[in-house]
C-alpha positions in Angstrom: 25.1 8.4 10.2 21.5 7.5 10.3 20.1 4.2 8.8 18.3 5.2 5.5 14.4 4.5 5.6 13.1 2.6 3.2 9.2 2.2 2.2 8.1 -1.0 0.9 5.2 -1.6 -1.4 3.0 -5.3 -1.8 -0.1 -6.5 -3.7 -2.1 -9.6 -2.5 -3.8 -10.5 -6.1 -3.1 -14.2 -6.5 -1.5 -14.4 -3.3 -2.5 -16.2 0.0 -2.4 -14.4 3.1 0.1 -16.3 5.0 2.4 -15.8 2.0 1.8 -12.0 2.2 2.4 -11.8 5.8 5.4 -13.7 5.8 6.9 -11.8 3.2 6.1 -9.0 5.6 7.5 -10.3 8.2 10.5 -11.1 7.0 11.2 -8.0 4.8 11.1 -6.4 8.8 8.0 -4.4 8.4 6.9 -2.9 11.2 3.5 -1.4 10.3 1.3 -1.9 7.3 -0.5 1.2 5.9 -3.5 -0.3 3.8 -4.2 1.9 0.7 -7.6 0.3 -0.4 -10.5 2.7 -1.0 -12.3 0.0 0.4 -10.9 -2.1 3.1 -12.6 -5.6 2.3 -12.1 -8.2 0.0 -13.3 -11.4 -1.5 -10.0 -13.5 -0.8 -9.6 -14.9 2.5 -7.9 -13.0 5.3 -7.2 -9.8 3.6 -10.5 -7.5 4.8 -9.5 -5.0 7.1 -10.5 -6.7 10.6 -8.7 -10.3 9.4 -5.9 -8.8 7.8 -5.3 -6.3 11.4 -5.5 -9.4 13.0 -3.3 -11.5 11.0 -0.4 -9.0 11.2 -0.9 -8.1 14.7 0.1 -12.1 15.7 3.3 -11.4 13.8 4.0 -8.0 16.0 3.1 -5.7 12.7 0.4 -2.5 13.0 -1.9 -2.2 11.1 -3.3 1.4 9.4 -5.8 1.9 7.0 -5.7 5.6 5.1 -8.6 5.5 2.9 -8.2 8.9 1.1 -5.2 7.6 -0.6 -7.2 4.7 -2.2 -8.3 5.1 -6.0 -11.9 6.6 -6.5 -14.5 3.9 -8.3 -13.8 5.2 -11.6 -10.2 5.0 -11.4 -11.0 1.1 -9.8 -12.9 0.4 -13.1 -10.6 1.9 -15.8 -8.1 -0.2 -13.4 -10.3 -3.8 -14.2 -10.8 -2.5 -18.2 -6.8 -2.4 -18.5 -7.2 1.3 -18.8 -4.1 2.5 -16.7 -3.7 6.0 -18.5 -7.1 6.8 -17.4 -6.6 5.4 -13.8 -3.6 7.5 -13.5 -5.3 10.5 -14.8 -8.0 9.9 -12.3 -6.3 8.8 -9.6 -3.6 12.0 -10.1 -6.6 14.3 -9.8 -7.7 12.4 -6.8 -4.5 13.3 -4.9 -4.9 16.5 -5.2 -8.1 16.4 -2.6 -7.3 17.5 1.3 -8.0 13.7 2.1 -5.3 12.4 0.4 -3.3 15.3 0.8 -3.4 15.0 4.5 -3.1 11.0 4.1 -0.4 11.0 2.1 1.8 13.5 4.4 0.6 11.6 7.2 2.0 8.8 5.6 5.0 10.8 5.2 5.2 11.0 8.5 5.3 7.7 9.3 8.2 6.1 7.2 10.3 9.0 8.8 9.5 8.1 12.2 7.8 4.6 12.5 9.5 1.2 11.9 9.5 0.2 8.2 6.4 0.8 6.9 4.8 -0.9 3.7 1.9 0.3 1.9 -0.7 -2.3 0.8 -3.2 -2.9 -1.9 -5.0 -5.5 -4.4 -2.7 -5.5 -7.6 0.1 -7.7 -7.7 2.4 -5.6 -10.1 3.2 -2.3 -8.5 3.8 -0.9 -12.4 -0.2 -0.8 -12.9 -1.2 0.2 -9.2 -2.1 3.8 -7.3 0.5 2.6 -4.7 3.2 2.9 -7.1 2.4 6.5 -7.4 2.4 7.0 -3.8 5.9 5.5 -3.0 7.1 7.3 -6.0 5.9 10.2 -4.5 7.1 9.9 -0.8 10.8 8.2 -2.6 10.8 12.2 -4.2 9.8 14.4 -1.4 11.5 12.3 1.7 14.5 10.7 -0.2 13.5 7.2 0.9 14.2 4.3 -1.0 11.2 1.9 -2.4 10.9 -1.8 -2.1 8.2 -3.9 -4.4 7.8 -7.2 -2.0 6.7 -9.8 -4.1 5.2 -13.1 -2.4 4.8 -16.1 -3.7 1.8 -17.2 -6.0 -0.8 -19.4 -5.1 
């Protein structure tokens, strides 16, 4: 019988990058698929060329799909606490043939690549697009989800 896949899900907010990536690496991940509109960030180690690097000394890939990242408006109903309106937004926004394409490409990929996690800013998966995207891949591909949870700064 085959081994079940399983996609796991983490958020960096308040979170160093060692203690992300070595909650990656010892979850097993195989390739991280970042989910960030915008690849960069404020907090040390976690913009797209640092991060790549980072996971690529621990044997991890690194992928960034961009179309399945929230659009600004859904980002700033996000930082007001708004998360009816980001999921409103962001639901629209998945509709697109970006993210359409992104997200079965991402499909793809827990079916057929090591275990894959999906990455983004928000610590708690409950008020994050990424949420929504493993939901929906958990659904169509009958893969079980994983919220990784490293330790706080």
């Amino acid at each position: 019988m085959a081994k079940a896949k399983k996609l796991f899900t983490i958020g960096y907010e308040q979170t160093p990058a060692k203690a992300v990536l070595d909650e990656l690496q010892h979850a097993g991940v195989k390739l991280l698929v970042d989910v960030r509109a915008v690849a960069a960030s404020r907090r040390p180690g976690f913009s797209k060329t640092q991060l790549a690097a980072g996971l690529d000394e621990r044997g991890i890939a690194y992928l960034h799909l961009r179309g399945l990242g929230t659009p600004k408006e859904g980002r700033e109903a996000a930082r007001g606490g708004k998360f009816d309106l980001l999921h409103r937004i962001y639901a629209k926004h998945l509709k697109t043939p970006q993210a359409r394409e992104e997200l079965d490409e991402l499909s793809a990929l827990v079916k057929t690549s090591g275990p894959v996690c999906i990455l983004c800013y928000e610590r708690d998966h409950s008020h994050c697009h990424r949420q929504w995207i493993a939901e929906i891949i958990e659904e169509r591909d009958g893969v079980g989800v994983k919220n990784l949870l490293a330790p706080q700064v």
